[in-house]
Steps between C-alpha positions, in 0.01 A plus 500: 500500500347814335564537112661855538775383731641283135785647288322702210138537668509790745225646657347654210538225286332277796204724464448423195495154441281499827242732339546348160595134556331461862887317594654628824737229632762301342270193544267662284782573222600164498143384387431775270586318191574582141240458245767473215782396427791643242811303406830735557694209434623571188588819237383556161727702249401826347464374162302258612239707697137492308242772583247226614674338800464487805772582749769511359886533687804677325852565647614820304728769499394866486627686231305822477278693692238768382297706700230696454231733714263216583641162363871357529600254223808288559683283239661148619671200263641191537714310229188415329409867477330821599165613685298796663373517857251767585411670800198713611559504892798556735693633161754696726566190725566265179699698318712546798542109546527413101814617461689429113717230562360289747301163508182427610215231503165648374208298536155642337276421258531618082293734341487694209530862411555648117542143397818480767498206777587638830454475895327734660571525905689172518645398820902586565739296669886513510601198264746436793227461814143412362348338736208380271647396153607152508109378663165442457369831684140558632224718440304653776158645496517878570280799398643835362543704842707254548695529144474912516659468861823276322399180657606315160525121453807519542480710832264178637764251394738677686261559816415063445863449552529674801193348637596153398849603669373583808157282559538201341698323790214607736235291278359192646369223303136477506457138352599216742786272317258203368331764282772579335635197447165323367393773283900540375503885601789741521582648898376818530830683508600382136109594413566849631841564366413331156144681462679867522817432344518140291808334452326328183182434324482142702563658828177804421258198421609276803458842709169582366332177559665471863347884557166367335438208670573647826274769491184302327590182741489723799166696438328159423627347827349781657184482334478107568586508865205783530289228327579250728528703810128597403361182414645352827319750673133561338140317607358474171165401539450145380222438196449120412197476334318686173108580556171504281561875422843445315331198313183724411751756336713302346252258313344791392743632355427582116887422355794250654742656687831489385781255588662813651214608708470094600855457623493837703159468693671140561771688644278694688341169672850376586560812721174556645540120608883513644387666819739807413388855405501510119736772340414480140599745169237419198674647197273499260496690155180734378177294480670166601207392727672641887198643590336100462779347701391773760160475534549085491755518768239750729242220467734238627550708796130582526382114516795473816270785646757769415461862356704629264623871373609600141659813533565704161662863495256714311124498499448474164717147530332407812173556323592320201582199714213500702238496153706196410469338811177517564435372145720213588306458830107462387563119528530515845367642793844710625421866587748738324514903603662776373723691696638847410563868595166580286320288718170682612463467936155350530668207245873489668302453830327179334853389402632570791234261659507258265871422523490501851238270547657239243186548228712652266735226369686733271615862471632655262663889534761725512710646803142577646547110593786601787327755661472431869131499532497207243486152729477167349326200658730231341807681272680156334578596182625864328585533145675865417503578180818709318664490886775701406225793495445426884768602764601261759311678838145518292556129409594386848194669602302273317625207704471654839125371414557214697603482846581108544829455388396374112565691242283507216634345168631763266479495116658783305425570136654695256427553154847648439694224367814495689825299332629217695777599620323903655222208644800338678602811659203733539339190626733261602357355848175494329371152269401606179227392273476584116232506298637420136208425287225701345143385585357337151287730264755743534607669148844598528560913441606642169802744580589768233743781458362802344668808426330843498476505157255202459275661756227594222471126468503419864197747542348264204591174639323674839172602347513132330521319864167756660290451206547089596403637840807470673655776714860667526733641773735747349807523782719841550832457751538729753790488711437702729156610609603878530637503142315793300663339217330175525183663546559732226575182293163320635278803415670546137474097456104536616374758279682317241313189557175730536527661198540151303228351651240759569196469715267594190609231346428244781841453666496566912827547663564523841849667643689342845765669690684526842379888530160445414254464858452120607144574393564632167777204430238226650206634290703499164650142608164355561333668168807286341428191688175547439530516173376835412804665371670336197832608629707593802780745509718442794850521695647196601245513784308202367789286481393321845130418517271577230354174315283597213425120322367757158843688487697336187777773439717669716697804340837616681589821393925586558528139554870553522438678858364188649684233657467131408302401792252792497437443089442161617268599732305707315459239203335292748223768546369342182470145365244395795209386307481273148533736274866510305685818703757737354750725636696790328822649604477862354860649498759763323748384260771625730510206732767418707676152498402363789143665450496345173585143653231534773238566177636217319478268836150611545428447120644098531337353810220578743671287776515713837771260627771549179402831460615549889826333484550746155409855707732371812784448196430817354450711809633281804300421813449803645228662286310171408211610767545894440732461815822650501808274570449615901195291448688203479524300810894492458796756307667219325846637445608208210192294440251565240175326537459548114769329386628228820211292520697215467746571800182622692344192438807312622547700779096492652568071421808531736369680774198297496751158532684705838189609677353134411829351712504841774148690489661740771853569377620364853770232376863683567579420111255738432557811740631723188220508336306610853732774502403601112151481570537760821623779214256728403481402155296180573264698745234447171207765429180321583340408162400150594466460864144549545381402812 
């Protein structure tokens, strides 16, 4: 049933919260949930009401009623004694209602004008039929065209009662009875009724963690039965034996790997092994050693007679891999090419030949890999780095490179750390490796907070760190790449750091931007990586891909306009050689609390993995990747990935114990949760399902 056809909603109204709320039918109104709650249950006397609370509930006579052009003031007591309620809006309609004499409930919260409490807008009800006072009543996201248009919270109350009136009969139950008994859930009716409008504190949290469980229990069931559906079903091509070339590299090797990097490329051995395509996420924070445990694992598949692909999403990163690579090669006699849409024709045409012919054992590149004329003699193993850069179609191309029913094994890295729990759901039908250790020589980053007024000695702490021969990035946000402001703020921030260190006095610095020509911004970047200029000024665009081993210091500028993950980021552009790296975090004094917490964070620890689980706290799951909430592969209506791990955790654990016992849902017990899974919701955005 339509929304508008409810008492109090109308067509108008209906409009509205489809526009605004994107809820049409009384289904969806049942599931749109409050984010707050507010206790109605009891009333507070006037001489007890303090400027500083929260809600606060009176029952009060009026006694007096003074209006003027634009503002209506009204005077209520009780037997405790007197107080003012003021009114900007709807003054004629008020008045009309607050008539001297008669009792009402207000409900609002206390403020404080010429050193007199008072309530400004409360809510009205008749002390004879409030329907709210008495209860715990929710809170409901809404936006102000909502609010301007008089869809109050107390308007949705009264529109949830009606729903819950009319719908909640029609509700099936999506969990089959052993569920609920063996994880001690509420039925879904009390959930629904209990969630809107609780009937006590004990009955919200019984209805929260029934609404919870549901929704993270069925999204991991779905993800799991894709896993298994896909395992089931995929050739992976079988590799049982490691040849000379792996031994060559990694005896020659001039440091240990870490435990980390041990376990994983052991991990890697078990799948290619199993006889099942390999699905693997390598988390792995900046400078943790994934590019190793790629090249290692390519030379595994080379001694089976197997090519491999590592796919990265810019040229500068898929040149940055390949100078690595190839350093990490000279042991061995594996051919490694280069890939890319720069790519001259006479050399693609060697490339082309090469990989087609099987001498070229590994290629590294960028979408230029997927183009159709691009034919492989022996495809067994692709490794995509930062995958959630490549769409689904230009990834599945890369597989139609074989035509004999195996798939190639599939490694994805990211360099992103991703909480747990966002791993569990952005990748949950994937296995995931993490790489949680440092490789050993590594000096751990000094973080500082600096505000503008020590920039004087920043500039001498800079001129300090060149004349030991080191070099600095000095890093300007722009949000968006049209911004004149940005720019504006770049140009002013350059000729600043131009006039304090001057080319007459031996100081080179080179500028990089998004509007600059790829040939201007490569020329500057290589006279940096080249060592030439003493310091590069730059957007965020070096935050992926530039390694400069002589860089010690990395300067944010406005650090308060950069996320946790991106600062992050960008303090792993230094700290890649043995010298002792710094970064600075150049901000106002006016910082906001939460932007002051993300400086603090980034001040205490240089851990990608706590800093992650902090950001998703601070700015929930949607935004962690610079992907709206849409980018999720579910709209959780109740869950929070930041703060139910634990019944996420719980809930993958159970699903995992069902499909162990019914892989294909088909027992009868089970036909429910069939059902659930048919609903839209579950239908899951491809993030992980990459072949």
């Amino acid at each position: 049933m339509e929304i508008q056809y409810l008492k109090g909603v109308g067509t108008k109204r209906a409009a509205l919260l489809k526009s605004e709320l994107g809820l049409e039918s009384i289904e969806d109104l049942l599931h749109f949930y409050p984010t707050r709650y507010i206790d109605r249950s009891c009333f507070v006397r006037i001489a007890d009401v303090v400027p500083d609370a929260a809600y606060i509930q009176i029952r009060a006579r009026v006694v007096r009623k003074d209006q003027m052009p634009k503002r209506l003031s009204v005077w209520v007591e009780d037997d405790s004694g007197r107080m003012e309620l003021v009114f900007f809006k709807g003054v004629k309609y008020v008045a009309a209602k607050l008539e001297p004499g008669l009792e009402f409930v207000f409900f609002g919260k206390p403020s404080v004008f010429n050193g007199v409490i008072n309530l400004v807008h409360p809510e009205i009800d008749p002390a004879a039929d409030d329907m709210l006072s008495g209860k715990m009543t929710g809170i409901y996201p809404s936006t102000e065209k909502l609010r301007n248009a008089g869809v109050t919270a107390k308007v949705m109350n009264k529109i949830m009662s009606s729903a819950l009136a009319v719908g909640l009969a029609g509700v099936k139950e999506n969990l089959p009875d052993y569920v609920l008994k063996g994880k001690q859930l509420v039925p879904i009716h009390f959930a629904l009724r209990n969630i809107h409008f609780p009937d006590s504190a004990d009955a919200l949290v019984k209805a929260q963690r029934r609404l919870k469980f549901e929704e993270l229990f069925l999204l991991q069931l779905s993800l799991l039965k894709a896993k298994y559906i896909r395992m089931r079903g995929s050739n992976g091509i079988v590799m049982d034996k490691v040849g000379a070339d792996f031994n060559a590299c990694y005896n020659a090797l001039p440091y240990s790997l870490t435990g980390a990097q041990k376990r994983v490329i052991k991990e890697i051995r078990e799948d290619f092994r199993s006889g099942r395509q390999m699905n693997r996420l390598l988390q792995g924070d900046v400078g943790s050693g994934k590019t190793m445990v790629a090249v290692l694992s390519a030379l595994m598949a080379y001694g089976y007679g197997y090519q491999s692909c590592i796919m990265a999403p810019t040229e500068v990163l898929a040149q940055q891999h390949y100078r690595n690579i190839c350093k990490y090669l000279a042991p061995t006699g594996v051919r490694c090419a280069l890939l890319t849409g720069s790519t001259k024709t006479a050399e693609r045409r060697e490339i082309h030949a090469g990989l087609e012919d099987g001498s070229i054992g590994i290629i590294v590149g960028t979408h230029a890999l997927i183009e159709e004329n691009v034919v492989f003699h022996n495809l067994g193993y692709a490794v995509i780095d930062e995958q959630h850069r490549f769409g689904v179609d230009q990834r599945a191309r890369l597989w139609s490179k074989r035509s004999d029913g195996f798939l190639p094994h599939v490694l994805v890295m990211t360099a992103t750390p991703i909480p747990r729990t966002l791993a569990m759901t952005l990748y949950g039908d994937l296995d995931v490796s993490v790489l949680d250790e440092m490789p050993p020589g590594r000096t751990p980053i000094i973080t500082k907070h600096c505000y503008e007024d020590k920039r004087n000695a920043v500039f001498k702490f800079m001129k300090e760190q060149i004349a030991l021969g080191r070099q600095i990035f000095v890093v300007y946000p722009l949000i968006f790449e049209s911004e004149k402001m940005d720019y504006k703020n770049l140009e002013v921030g350059f000729e600043q750091i131009a006039t304090a260190f001057r080319l007459e006095d031996g100081y080179k610095v080179a500028i990089v931007h998004g509007q600059q020509s790829i040939q201007d911004k490569d020329f500057n970047m290589q006279a940096f990586v080249a060592g030439r200029a003493n310091i590069m000024v730059a957007t965020s665009v070096i935050e992926v891909g530039v390694d400069v081993p002589n860089a010690t210091v990395m300067v944010i500028e406005s650090a308060e306009r950069f996320g946790l993950a991106q600062l992050h980021q960008l303090r792993g552009r230094v700290g890649r050689g043995s010298n002792q790296s710094y970064c600075l975090l150049m901000t106002d004094y006016k910082l906001s609390k939460e932007s002051k917490r993300r400086i603090e964070l980034m001040c205490a620890t240089d851990n990608g993995f706590e800093l992650a689980e902090e950001d998703m706290k601070l700015r929930g799951p949607g935004d962690l990747e610079g992907t709206a909430q849409s980018g999720m592969p579910i709209e959780l209506n109740i869950a929070s990935l930041a703060k139910d791990g634990l019944i996420l955790s719980d809930a993958r654990d159970y699903a995992a114990r069902i499909l162990e016992r019914d892989p294909m849902l088909s027992n009868p017990l089970n036909a429910p949760l069939v059902e659930a899974l048919k609903s839209g919701k579950y239908n899951l955005k491809d993030y992980s399902v990459i072949s």
